[in-house]
N, C-alpha and C positions, 0 to 999 in steps of 0.2 A: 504494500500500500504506500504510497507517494505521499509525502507529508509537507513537500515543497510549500504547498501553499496550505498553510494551515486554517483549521477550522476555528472558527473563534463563537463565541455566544452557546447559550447551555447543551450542549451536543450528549447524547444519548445512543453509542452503539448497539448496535443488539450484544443479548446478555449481561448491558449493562442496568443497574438499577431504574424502574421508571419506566424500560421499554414496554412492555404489555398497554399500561397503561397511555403511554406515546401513539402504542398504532389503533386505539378504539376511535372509532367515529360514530356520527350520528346513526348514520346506513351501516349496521354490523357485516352487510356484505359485501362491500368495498374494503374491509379492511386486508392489509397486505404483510409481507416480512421484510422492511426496507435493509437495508446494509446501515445509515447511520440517518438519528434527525438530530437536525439542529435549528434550534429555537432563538430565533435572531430576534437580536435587543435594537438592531439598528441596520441601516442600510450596508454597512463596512462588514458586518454581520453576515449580510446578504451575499455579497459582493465576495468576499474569501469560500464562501460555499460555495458558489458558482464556479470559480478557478477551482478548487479542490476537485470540484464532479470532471472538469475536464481534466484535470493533471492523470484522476485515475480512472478515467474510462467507465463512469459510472451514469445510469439516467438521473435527471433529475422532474422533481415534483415539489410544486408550490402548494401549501397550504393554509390557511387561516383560522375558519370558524368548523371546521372540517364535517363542513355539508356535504360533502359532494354524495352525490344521487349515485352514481354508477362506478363501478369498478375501474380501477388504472390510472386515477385523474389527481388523487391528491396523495396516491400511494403506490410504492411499485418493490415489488422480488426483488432483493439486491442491489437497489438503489439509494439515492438521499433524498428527504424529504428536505425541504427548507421550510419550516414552519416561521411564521410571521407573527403568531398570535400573541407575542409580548411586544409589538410595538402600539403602543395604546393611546399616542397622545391623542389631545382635541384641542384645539387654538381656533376658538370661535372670535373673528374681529365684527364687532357691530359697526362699524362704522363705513365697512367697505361690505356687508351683507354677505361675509364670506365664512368657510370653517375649512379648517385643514387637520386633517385626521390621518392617524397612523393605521396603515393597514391591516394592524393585529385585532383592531376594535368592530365587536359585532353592533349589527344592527340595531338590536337593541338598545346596548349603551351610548352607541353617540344619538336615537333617538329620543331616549328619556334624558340625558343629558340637553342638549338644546331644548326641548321640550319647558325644562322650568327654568331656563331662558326666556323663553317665551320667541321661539322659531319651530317652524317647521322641516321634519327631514325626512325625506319618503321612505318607507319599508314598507314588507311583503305582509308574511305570516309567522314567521318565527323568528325569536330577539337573540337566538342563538346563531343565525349565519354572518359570515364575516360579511366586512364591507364593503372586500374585493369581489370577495362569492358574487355579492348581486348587484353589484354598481357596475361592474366593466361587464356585463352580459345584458345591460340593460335596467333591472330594476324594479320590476310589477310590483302595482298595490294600489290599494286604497286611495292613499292623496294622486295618483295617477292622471285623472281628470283635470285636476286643480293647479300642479305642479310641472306638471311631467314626470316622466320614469325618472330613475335615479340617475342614470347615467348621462338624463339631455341635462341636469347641473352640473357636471361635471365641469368643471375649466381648467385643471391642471392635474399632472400625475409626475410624481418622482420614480424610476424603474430603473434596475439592475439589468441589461442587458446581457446579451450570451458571454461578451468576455468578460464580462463582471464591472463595468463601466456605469456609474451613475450617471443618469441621464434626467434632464426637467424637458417636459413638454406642458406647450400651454399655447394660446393664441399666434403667438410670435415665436416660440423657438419650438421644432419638430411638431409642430403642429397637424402633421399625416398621423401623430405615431398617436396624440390627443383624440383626432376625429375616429382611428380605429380601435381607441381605449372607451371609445363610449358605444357600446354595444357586440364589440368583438371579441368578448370572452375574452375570460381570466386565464393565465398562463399561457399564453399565444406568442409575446414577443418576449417577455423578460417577464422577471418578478417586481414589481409594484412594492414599494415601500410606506409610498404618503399619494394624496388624496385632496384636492382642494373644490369645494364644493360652495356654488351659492348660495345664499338661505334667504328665505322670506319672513316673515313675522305669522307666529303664529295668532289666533282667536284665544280670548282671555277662556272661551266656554264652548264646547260645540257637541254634538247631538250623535248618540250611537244607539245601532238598534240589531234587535237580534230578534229573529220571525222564526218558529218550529215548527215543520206539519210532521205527520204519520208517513214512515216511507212510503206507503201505496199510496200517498197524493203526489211523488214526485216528479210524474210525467205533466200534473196539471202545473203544477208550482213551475217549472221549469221551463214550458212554456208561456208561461206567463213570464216569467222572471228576464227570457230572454227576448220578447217583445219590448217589454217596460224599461231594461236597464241603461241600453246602449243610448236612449232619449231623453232620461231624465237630468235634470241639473249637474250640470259639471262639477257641480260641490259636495256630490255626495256617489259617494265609492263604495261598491258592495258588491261581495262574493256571496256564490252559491256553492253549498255542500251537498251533496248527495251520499247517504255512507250503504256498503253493501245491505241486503235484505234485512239479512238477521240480527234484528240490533240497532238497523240503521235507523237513520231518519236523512228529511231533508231540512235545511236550515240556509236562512238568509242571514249574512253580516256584511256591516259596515258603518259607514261613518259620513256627514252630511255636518259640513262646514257654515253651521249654520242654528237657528231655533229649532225648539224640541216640536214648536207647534208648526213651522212648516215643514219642519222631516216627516212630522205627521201626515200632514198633506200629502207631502211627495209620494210615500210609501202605501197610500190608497189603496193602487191597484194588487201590490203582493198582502196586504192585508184583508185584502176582500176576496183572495183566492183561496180557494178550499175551506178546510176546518183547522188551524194553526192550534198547536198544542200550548203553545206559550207565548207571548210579546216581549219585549222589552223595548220600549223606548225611554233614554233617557239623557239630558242634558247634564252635563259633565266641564268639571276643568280641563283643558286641554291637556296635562299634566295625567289626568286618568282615564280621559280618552286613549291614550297609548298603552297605557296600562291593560286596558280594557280591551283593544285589538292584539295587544302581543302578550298573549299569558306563558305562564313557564314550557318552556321546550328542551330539556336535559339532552344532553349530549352524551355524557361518559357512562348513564345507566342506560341507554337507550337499548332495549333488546330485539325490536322489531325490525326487519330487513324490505325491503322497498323493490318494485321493479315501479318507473316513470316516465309516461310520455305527454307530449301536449301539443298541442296544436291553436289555431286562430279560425273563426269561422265569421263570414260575412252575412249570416242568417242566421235565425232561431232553426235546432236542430228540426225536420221533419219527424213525421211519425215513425217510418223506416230506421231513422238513426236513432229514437227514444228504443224502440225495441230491441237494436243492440246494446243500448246501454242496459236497457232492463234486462237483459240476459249476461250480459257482465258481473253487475253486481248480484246476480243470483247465484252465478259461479264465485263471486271472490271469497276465501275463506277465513281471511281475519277482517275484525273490526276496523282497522286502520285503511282498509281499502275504500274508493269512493271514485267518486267524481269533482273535480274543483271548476269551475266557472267565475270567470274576473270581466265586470263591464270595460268597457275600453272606449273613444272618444274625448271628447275634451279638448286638456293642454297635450296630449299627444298626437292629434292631428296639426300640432301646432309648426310642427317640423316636416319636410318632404322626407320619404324615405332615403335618401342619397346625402342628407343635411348630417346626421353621424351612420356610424356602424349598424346601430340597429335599425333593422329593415321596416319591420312590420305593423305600419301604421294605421290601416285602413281597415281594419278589422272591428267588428260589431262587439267580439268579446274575446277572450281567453279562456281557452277549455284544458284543462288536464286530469288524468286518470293514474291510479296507482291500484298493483294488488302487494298485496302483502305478506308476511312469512313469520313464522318464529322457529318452525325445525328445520332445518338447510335439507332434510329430504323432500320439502315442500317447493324451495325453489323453481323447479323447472317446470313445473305444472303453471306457476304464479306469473314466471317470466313469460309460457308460452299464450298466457289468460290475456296478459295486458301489449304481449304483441299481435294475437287476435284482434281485438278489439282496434287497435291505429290501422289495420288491414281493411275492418269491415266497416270503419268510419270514414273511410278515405275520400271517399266522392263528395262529404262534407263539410270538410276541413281543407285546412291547405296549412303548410308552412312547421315549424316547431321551434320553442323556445331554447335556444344554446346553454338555458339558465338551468333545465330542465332537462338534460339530455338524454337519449334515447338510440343506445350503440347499436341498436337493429334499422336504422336508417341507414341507408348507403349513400346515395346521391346526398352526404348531407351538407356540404356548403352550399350551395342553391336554398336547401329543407330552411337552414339556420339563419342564411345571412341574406338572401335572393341575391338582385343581382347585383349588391355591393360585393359580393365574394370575391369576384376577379383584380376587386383596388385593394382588400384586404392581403390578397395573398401577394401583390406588389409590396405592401409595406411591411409585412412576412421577411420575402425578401431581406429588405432595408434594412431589419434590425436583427434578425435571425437568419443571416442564409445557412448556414448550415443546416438549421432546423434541431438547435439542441431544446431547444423547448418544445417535444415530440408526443404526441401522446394519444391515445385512441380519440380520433375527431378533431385533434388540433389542424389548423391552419397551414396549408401545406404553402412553401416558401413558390412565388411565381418562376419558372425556368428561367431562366436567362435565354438568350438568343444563340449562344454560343454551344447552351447545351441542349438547343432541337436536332 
């Protein structure tokens, strides 16, 4: 082993004390048996791991909030992981409406952080994904409408490049390598160390609601939900749940930048759909609004195993497509399996798809599916359920989330990126020709001309 370029920041061999606990992730089956992690305190951190993977001929894998959905991506057989999740700062400036944050900090902390600030900072669903996880792949959620994804605030990024080179991109310097840091996946060109982000002023108080039916109203609920959502007020953000049969239910959430009595309003038409098991509408400090959308999501007990795919659809699904769903979830076998749905419109059509990295603007909503697992003899049944299901939904759907990835897609830069994919893989190129940042579905470097 080549020690040239040494490791520096808390490094963890295998065999050494900690490892077990080093390679647990959210998704127990993604995890791997790396050769070494090391948990960088700082970019210089960064930067000595990167030379070290090349000195000794090892892959490398960036991780943070250690989300990743599929196998290969934050973890690899006899490789190094470069973990980031102790770089944690937050430097919120009010004066210039900006925040710059270290890329160890999940989404949670920097958004209850700002939060009793009194700013707003977009997130998903769970306060457990890093910042890099879902800001450089785009960013879905809730303030979506209102904001934009995480990634159109995006205006600067600090990155460790393949030679290990610190680099700033922002408006004015590397500015290709900014425009495919906002929506072109995390670990593509280099490792990301910091993060500088707009911010707007949050609402002293805003309105969150939560709607329940009985699973067997979920083809009405959901027809309805996907009529109603993609047109209501830009201020108010709401997912639909669907959970398998046994167990399940359907369930409306989100959040309406606004009075409790015209969320009331707004929410009409899903409150007058079917027979709902429970309401909740309630006017909140902004402070436990977030609270209230991002409840606890553990990471290191986590036991449940995941397959995920998703797609974008320009219409409420047909009856045809609800019957695949409905035979989906009659097949999936644990409770964690469902159906997730996210309105879309708003401050996201605010941008052309060719404006950043991420593509897929024009879409009525976001749809994603997951089956689920707890005995790894269950897997293959689980994975073949939820690649069924993207199969027989196809004619209905188009496109897939890079956030959310799905290794049984082939053609996937096109699926991931459309047709920004051909300027991505030019700035691929530019900062990675080699392509050491390599990994099932990463960003293949454009050829050169010299190697057609």
């Amino acid at each position: 082993m080549n020690n040239r370029a040494r490791l520096t920041g808390r490094v963890i061999f295998q065999g050494d004390p900690g490892y077990e606990t080093a390679r647990k992730n959210w998704n127990p089956s993604t995890d791997r048996h790396p050769k070494v992690f090391v948990f960088a305190r700082n970019a210089r951190d960064v930067s000595n791991a990167v030379r070290w993977a090349e000195a000794n001929g090892v892959p490398i894998r960036a991780r943070s909030g250690r989300h990743a959905l599929a196998g290969d991506l934050s973890q690899v057989d006899g490789g190094i992981v470069i973990d980031v999740s102790e770089i944690r700062s937050i430097e919120l400036n009010r004066r210039q409406g900006t925040v710059i944050v270290g890329t160890g900090n999940t989404i949670g902390r920097i958004v209850k952080t700002l939060a009793r600030q009194g700013y707003l900072f977009p997130f998903g669903d769970s306060p457990t994904v890093g910042v890099g996880g879902i800001a450089l792949g785009g960013g879905i959620g809730p303030l979506q409408r209102t904001i934009g994804i995480a990634s159109d605030n995006l205006i600067g990024v600090e990155m460790v490049d393949a030679s290990g080179n610190v680099i700033q991109a922002d408006s004015n310097r590397n500015s290709d390598l900014l425009w495919a840091s906002r929506g072109g996946g995390g670990g593509n060109f280099g490792i990301y160390t910091r993060y500088k982000f707009q911010v707007v002023r949050a609402p002293s108080t805003a309105t969150v609601f939560q709607i329940q039916w009985p699973w067997e109203q979920f083809e009405e609920v959901t027809r309805e939900w996907q009529r109603w959502a993609p047109g209501v007020s830009s201020r108010l953000g709401t997912y639909l749940e669907v959970g398998q049969r046994n167990g399940g239910n359907a369930k409306a959430t989100g959040v309406y930048l606004g009075s409790k009595a015209t969320a009331t309003r707004l929410l009409a038409p899903l409150l007058n759909t079917g027979q709902p098991q429970s309401t909740v509408i309630r006017s909140l400090p902004y402070t436990q609004v977030v609270d209230f959308l991002l409840p606890p999501d553990p990471v290191l007990t986590q036991q449940i195993s995941f397959q995920f795919s998703s797609a974008y659809a320009d219409r409420p699904l047909p009856d045809d497509a609800l019957r695949i769903m409905r035979k989906f979830l009659e097949k999936a076998q644990n409770d964690q399996s469902g159906f997730f749905f996210l309105n879309w419109g708003g401050a996201i059509n605010n941008l052309d798809p060719s404006d950043t990295a991420f593509f897929w603007r024009d879409a009525q909503y976001y749809v994603e599916w997951n089956s689920s697992w707890i005995d790894p003899s269950e897997a293959e049944y689980n994975i073949e359920l939820a690649n069924w299901a993207r199969k027989k939904l196809q004619p209905y759907i188009y496109g897939s989330y890079i956030n959310v990835p799905d290794q049984g897609i082939k053609d996937y830069g096109a699926v991931y990126y459309g047709s920004n994919y051909p300027r991505l893989r030019e700035i691929k190129a530019k900062y990675d020709p080699r392509n050491v940042f390599n990994f099932p579905q990463s960003i293949k470097p454009a050829r050169r001309r010299e190697d057609d």
